[in-house]
Backbone as a printed PyTorch tensor [residue, N CA C, xyz], in Angstrom:
tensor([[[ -1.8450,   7.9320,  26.3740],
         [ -3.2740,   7.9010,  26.5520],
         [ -3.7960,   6.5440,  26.0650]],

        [[ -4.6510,   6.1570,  26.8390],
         [ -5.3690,   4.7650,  26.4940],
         [ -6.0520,   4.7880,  25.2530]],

        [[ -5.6900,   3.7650,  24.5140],
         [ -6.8380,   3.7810,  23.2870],
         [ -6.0900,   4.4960,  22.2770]],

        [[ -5.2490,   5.0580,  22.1880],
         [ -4.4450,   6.2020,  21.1880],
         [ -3.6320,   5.4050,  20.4880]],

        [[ -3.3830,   5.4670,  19.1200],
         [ -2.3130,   4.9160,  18.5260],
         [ -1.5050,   5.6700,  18.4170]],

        [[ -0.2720,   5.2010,  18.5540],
         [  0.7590,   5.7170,  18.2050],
         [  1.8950,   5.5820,  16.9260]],

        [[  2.0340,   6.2550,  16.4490],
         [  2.7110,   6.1520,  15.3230],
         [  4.1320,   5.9490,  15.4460]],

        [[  4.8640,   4.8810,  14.6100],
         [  6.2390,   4.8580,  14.3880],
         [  7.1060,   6.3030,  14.0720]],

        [[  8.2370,   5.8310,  14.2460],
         [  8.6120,   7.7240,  14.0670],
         [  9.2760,   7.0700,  12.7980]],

        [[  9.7160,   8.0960,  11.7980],
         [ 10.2440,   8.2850,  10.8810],
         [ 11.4570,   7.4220,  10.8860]],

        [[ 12.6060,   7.2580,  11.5090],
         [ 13.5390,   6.6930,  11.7430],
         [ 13.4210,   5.1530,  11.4110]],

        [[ 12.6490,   4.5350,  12.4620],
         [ 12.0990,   3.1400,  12.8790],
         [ 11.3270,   2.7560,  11.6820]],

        [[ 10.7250,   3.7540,  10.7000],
         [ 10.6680,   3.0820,   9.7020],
         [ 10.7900,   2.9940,   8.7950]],

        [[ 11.9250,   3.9320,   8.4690],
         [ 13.2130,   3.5710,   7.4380],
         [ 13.9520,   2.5940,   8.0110]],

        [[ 14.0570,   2.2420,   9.1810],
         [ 15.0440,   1.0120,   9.4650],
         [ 14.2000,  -0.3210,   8.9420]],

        [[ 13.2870,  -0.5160,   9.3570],
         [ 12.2280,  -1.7070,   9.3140],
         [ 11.9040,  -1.7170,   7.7980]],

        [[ 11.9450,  -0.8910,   6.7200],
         [ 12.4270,  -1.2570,   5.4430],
         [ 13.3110,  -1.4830,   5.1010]],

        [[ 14.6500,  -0.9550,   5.1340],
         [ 15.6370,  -1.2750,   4.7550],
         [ 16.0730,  -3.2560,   5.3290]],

        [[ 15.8600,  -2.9930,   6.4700],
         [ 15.8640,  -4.3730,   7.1280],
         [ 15.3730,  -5.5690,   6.0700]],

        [[ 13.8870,  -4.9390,   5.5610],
         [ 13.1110,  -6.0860,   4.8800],
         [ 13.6300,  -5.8180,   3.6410]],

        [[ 13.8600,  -4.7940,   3.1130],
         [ 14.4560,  -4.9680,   1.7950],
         [ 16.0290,  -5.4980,   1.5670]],

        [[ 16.7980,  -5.3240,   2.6150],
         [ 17.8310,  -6.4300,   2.5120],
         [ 17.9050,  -7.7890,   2.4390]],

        [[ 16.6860,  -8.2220,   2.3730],
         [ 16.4710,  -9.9820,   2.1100],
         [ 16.8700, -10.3040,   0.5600]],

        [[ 16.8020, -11.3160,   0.4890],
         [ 16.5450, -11.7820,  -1.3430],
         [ 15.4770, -11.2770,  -1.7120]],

        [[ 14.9160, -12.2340,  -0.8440],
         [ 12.8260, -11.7220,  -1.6660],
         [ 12.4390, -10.5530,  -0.4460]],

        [[ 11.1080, -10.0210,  -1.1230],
         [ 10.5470,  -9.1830,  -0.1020],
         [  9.0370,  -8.6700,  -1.0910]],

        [[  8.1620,  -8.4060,  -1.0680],
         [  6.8200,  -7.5310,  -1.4530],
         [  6.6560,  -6.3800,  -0.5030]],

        [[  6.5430,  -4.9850,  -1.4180],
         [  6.2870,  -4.0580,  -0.3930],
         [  4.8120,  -3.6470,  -1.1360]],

        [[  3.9310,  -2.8050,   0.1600],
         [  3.2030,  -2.3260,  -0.3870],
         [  2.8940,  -0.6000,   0.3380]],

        [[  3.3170,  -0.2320,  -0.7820],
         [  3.0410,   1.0450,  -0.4760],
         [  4.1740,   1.6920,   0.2100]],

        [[  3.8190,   3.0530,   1.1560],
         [  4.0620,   3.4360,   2.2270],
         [  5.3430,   3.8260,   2.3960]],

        [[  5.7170,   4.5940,   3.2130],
         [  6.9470,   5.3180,   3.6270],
         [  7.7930,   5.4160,   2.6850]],

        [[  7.5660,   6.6430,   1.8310],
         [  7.8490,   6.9110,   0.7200],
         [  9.6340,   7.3750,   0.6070]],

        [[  9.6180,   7.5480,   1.3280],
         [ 11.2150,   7.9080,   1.5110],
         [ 12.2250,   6.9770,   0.9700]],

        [[ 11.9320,   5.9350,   0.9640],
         [ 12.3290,   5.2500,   0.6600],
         [ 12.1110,   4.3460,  -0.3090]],

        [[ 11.4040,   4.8550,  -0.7930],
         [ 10.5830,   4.0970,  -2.3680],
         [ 12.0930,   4.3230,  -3.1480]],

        [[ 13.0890,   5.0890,  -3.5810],
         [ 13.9710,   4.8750,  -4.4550],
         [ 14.9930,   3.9200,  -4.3350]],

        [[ 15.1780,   3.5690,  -2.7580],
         [ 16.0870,   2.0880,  -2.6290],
         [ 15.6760,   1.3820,  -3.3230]],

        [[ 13.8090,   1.1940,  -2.9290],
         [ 13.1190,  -0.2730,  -2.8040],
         [ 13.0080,  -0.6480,  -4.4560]],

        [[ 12.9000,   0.4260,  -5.1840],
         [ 13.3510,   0.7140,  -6.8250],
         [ 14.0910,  -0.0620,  -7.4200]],

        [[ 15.2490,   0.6120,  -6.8220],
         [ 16.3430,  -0.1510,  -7.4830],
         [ 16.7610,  -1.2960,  -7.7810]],

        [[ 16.1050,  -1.8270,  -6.1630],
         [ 16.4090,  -3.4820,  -6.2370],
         [ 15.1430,  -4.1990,  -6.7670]],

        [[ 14.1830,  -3.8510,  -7.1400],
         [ 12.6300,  -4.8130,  -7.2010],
         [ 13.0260,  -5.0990,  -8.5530]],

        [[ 12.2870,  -6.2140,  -8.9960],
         [ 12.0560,  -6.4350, -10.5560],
         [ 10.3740,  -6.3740, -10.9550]],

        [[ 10.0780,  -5.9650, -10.5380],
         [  8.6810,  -5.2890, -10.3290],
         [  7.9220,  -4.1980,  -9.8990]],

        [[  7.3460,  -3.2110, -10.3330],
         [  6.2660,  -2.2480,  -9.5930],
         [  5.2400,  -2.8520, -10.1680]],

        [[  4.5760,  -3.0130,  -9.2590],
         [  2.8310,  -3.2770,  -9.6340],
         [  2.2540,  -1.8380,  -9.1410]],

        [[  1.3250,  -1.0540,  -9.9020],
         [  0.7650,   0.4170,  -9.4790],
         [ -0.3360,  -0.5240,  -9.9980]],

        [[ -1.4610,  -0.0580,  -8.2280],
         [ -2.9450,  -0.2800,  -8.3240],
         [ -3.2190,   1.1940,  -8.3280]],

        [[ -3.4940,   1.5220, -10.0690],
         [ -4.1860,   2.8390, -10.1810],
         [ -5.6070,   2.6100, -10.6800]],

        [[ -6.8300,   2.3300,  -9.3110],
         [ -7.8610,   2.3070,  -9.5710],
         [ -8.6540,   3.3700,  -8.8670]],

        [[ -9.5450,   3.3020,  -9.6820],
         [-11.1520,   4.7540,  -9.6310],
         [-11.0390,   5.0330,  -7.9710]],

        [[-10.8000,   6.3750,  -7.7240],
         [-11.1950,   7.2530,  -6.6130],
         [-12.3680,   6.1070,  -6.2420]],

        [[-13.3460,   6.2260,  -6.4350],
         [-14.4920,   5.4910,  -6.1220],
         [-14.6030,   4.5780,  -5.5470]],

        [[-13.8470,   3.5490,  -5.9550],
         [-14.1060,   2.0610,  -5.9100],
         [-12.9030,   2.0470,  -4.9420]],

        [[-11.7550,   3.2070,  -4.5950],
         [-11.0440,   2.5910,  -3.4790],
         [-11.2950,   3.4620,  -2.1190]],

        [[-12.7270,   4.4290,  -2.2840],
         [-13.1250,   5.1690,  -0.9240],
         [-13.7180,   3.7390,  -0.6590]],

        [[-14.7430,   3.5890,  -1.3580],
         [-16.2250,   2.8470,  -0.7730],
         [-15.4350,   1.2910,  -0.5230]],

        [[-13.8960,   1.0300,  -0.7180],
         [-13.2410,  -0.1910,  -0.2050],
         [-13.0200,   0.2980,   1.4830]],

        [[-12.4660,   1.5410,   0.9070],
         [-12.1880,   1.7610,   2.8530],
         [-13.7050,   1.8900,   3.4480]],

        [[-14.7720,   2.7880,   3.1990],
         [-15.7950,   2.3990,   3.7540],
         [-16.1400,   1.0030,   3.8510]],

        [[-16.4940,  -0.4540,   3.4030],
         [-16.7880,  -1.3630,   3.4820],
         [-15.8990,  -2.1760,   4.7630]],

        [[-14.2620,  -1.9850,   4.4300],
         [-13.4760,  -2.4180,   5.4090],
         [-13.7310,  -1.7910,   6.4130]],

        [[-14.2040,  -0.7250,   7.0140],
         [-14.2750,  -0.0320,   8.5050],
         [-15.2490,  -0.9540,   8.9300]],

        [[-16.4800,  -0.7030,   8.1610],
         [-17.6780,  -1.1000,   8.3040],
         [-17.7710,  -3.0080,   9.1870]],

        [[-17.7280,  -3.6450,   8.0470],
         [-17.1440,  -4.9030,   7.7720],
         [-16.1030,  -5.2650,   9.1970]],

        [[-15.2970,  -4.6650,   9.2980],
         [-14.1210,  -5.3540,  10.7740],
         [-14.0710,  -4.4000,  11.7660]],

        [[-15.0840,  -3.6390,  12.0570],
         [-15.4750,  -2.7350,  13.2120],
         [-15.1040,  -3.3800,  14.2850]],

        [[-14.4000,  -2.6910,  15.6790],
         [-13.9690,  -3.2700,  16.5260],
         [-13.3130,  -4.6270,  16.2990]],

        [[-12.4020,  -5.1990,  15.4370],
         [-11.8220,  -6.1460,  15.2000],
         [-10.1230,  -5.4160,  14.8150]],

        [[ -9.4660,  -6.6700,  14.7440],
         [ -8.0040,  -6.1660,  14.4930],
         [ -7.8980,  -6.5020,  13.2420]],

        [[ -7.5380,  -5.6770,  12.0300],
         [ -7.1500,  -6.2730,  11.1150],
         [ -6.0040,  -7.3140,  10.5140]],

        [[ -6.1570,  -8.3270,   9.9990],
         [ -4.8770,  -9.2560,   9.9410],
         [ -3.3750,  -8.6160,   9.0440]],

        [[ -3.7440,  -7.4950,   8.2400],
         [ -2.5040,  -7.0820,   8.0620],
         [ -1.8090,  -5.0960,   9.1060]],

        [[ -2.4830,  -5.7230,  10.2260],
         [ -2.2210,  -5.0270,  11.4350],
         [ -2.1540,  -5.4340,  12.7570]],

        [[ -0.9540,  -5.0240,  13.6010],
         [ -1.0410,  -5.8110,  14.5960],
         [ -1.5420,  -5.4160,  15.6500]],

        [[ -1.6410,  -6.6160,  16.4940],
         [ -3.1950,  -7.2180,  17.4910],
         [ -3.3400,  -5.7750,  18.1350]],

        [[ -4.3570,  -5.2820,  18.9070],
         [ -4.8980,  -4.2300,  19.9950],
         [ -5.0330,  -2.5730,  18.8760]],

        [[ -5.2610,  -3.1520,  17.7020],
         [ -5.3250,  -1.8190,  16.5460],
         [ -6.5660,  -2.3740,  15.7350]],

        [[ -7.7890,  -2.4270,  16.6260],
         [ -8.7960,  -2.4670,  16.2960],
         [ -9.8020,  -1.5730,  15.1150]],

        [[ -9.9450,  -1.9890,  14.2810],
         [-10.9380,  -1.2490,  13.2460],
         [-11.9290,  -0.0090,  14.0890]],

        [[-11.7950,   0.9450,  14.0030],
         [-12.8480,   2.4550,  14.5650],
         [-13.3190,   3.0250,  14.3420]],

        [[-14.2000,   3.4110,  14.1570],
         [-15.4290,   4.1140,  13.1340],
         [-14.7710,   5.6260,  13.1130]],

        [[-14.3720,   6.1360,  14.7780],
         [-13.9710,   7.6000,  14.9930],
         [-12.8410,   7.8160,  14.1050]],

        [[-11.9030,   7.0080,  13.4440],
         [-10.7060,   7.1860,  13.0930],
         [-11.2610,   7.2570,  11.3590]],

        [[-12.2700,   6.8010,  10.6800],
         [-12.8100,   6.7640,   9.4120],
         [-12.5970,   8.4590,   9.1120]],

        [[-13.2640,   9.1970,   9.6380],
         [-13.4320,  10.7100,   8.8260],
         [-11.9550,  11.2040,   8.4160]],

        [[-11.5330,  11.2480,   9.3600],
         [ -9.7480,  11.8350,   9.7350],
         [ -9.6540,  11.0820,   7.9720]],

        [[ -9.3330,   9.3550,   7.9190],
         [ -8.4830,   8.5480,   7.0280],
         [ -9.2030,   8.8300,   5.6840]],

        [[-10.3450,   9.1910,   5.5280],
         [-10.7870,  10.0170,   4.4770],
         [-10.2100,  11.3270,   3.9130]],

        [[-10.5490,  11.9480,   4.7770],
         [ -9.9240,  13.2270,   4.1810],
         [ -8.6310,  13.3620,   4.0100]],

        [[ -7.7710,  12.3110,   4.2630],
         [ -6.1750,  11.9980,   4.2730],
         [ -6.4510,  11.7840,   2.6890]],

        [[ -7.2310,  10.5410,   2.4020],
         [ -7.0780,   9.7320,   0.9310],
         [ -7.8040,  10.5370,  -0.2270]],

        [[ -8.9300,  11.5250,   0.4920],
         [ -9.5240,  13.0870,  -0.6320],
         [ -8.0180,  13.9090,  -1.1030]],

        [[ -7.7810,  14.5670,   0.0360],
         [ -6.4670,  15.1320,   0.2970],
         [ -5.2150,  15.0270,  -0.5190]],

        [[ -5.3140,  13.7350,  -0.4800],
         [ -3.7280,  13.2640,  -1.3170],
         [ -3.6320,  12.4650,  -2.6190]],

        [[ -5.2260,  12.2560,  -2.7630],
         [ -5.8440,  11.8140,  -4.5060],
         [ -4.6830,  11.7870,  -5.5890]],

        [[ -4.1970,  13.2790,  -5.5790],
         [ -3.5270,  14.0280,  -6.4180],
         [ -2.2240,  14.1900,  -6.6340]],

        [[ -1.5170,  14.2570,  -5.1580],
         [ -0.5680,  14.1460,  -5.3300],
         [ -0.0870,  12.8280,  -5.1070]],

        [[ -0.1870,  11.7460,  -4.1660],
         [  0.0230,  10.4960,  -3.8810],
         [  0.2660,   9.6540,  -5.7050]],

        [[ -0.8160,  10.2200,  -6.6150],
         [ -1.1090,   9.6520,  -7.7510],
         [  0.2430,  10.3260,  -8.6280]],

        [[  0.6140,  11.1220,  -8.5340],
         [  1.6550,  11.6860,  -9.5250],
         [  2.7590,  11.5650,  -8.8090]],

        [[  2.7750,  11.0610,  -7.1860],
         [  4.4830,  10.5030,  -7.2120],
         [  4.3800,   9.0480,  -7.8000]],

        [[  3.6080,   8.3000,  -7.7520],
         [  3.7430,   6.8080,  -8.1880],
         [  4.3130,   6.8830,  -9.7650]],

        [[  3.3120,   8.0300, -10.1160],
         [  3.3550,   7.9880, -11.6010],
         [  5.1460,   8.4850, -12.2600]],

        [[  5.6790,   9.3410, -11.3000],
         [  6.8670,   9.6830, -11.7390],
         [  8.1650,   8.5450, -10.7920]],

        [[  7.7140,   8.0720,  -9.6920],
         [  8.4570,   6.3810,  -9.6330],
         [  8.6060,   5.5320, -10.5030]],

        [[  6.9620,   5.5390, -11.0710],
         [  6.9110,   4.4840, -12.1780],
         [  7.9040,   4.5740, -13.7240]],

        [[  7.8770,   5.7420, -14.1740],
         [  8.6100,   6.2680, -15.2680],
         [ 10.1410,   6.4270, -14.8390]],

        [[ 10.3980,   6.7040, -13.4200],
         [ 11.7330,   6.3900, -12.9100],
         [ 12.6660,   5.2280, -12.8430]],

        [[ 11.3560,   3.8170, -12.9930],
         [ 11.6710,   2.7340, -12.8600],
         [ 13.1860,   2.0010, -13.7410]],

        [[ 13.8740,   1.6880, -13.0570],
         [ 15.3570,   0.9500, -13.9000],
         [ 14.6970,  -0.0880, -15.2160]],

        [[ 15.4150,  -0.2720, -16.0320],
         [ 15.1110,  -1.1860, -16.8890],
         [ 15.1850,  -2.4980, -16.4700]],

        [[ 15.4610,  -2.9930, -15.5250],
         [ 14.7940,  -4.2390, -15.2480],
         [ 14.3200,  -4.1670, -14.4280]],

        [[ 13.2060,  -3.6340, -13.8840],
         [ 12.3030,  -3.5940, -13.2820],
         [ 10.9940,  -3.4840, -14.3030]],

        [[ 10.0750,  -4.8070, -14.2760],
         [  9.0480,  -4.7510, -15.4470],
         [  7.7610,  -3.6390, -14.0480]],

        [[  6.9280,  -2.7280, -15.0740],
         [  5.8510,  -2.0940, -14.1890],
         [  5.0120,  -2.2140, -15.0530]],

        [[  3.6780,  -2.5840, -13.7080],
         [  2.3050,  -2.8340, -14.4990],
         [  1.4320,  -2.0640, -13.8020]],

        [[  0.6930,  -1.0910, -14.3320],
         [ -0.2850,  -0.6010, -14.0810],
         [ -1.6820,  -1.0530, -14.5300]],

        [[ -2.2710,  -1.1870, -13.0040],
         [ -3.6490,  -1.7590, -13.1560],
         [ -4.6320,  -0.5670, -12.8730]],

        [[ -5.6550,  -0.9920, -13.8720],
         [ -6.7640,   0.3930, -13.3570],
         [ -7.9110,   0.0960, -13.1000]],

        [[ -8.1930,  -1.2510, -13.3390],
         [ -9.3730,  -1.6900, -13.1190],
         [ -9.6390,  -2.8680, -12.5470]],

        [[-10.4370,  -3.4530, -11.7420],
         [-10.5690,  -4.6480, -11.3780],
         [-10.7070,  -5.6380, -12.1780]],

        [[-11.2560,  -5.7220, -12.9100],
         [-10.7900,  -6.6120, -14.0880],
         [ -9.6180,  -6.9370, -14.6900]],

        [[ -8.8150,  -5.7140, -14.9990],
         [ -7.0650,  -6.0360, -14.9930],
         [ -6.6160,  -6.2730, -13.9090]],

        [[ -6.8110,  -6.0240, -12.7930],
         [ -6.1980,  -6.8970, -11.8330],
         [ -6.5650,  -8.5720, -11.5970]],

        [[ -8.2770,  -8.5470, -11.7830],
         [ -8.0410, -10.0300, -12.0710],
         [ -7.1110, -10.7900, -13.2240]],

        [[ -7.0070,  -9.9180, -14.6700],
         [ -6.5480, -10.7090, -15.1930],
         [ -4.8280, -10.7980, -14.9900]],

        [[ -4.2770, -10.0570, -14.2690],
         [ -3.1050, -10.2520, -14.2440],
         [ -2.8920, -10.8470, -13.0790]],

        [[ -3.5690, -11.2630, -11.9610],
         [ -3.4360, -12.2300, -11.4910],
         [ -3.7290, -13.7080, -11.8690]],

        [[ -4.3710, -13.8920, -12.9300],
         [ -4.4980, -15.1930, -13.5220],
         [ -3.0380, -15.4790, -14.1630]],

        [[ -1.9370, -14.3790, -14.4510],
         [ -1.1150, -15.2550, -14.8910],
         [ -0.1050, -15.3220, -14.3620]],

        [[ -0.3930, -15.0830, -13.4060],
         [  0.8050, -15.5260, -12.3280],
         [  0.8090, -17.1190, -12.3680]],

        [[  2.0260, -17.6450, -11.7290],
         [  2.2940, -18.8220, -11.5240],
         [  1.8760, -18.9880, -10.1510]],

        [[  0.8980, -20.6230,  -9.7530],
         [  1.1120, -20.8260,  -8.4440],
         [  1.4400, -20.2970,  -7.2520]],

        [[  2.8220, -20.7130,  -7.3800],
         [  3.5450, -20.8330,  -6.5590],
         [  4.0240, -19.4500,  -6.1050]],

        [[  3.4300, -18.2520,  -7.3300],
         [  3.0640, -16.5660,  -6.3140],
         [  2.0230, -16.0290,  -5.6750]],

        [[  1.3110, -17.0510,  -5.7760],
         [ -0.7710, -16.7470,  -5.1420],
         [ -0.3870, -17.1980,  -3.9480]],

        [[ -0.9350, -16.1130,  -2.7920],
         [ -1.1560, -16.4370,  -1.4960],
         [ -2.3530, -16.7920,  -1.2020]]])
């Protein structure tokens, strides 16, 4: 159907991680959880953005709003921003508040010992822990 997105199947994207996590370097964010215990093992990092219900609805409201009919740049081209698709992606992120938050939280405590994890909860700790990054990790 025209206009319909279609979703990757399960398969295709456990391959397309594993793929990217076989590099040296790689940043993941988020997503296809299945595979969060590979991506574990090998990271020397979890960063958990555990910030306010609040402040990350009214982000997705602003972003719908904000790039309406546009493609977003960390999505590819003809997957235009849609107002109709907002209610659905809400009640996904009401929905899974709870549990989404207590698998990170038991990843995080899963984490290998060299893997350093930082939990941010506020925008302010995220600014400040991006101030101490080096350079040459700021995009």
């Amino acid at each position: 159907m025209a206009g319909r997105l279609v979703e990757r199947t399960r398969e295709e994207k456990t391959r397309l991680c594993l793929e990217v996590e076989a590099r040296d370097e790689w940043i993941f964010e988020g997503g296809h959880s299945v595979t969060w215990p590979n991506r574990l093992s090998r990271a020397d990092m979890l960063i958990w953005l555990d910030l306010p219900f609040a402040l990350r609805v009214g982000r997705v409201i602003r972003r719908s709003l904000t790039m309406l009919g546009k493609s977003r740049p960390d999505l590819p081209d003809g997957c235009p921003e849609r107002l109709d698709m907002l209610p659905e992606f809400l009640r996904y992120v009401w929905t899974t508040r709870t549990s989404i938050r207590q698998k990170i939280a038991a990843l995080a405590t899963a984490a290998p010992s060299h893997c350093r994890v930082v939990r941010l909860q506020s925008k302010g700790a995220v600014a400040a822990f991006l101030r101490t990054l080096p350079e040459s990790h700021k995009i």
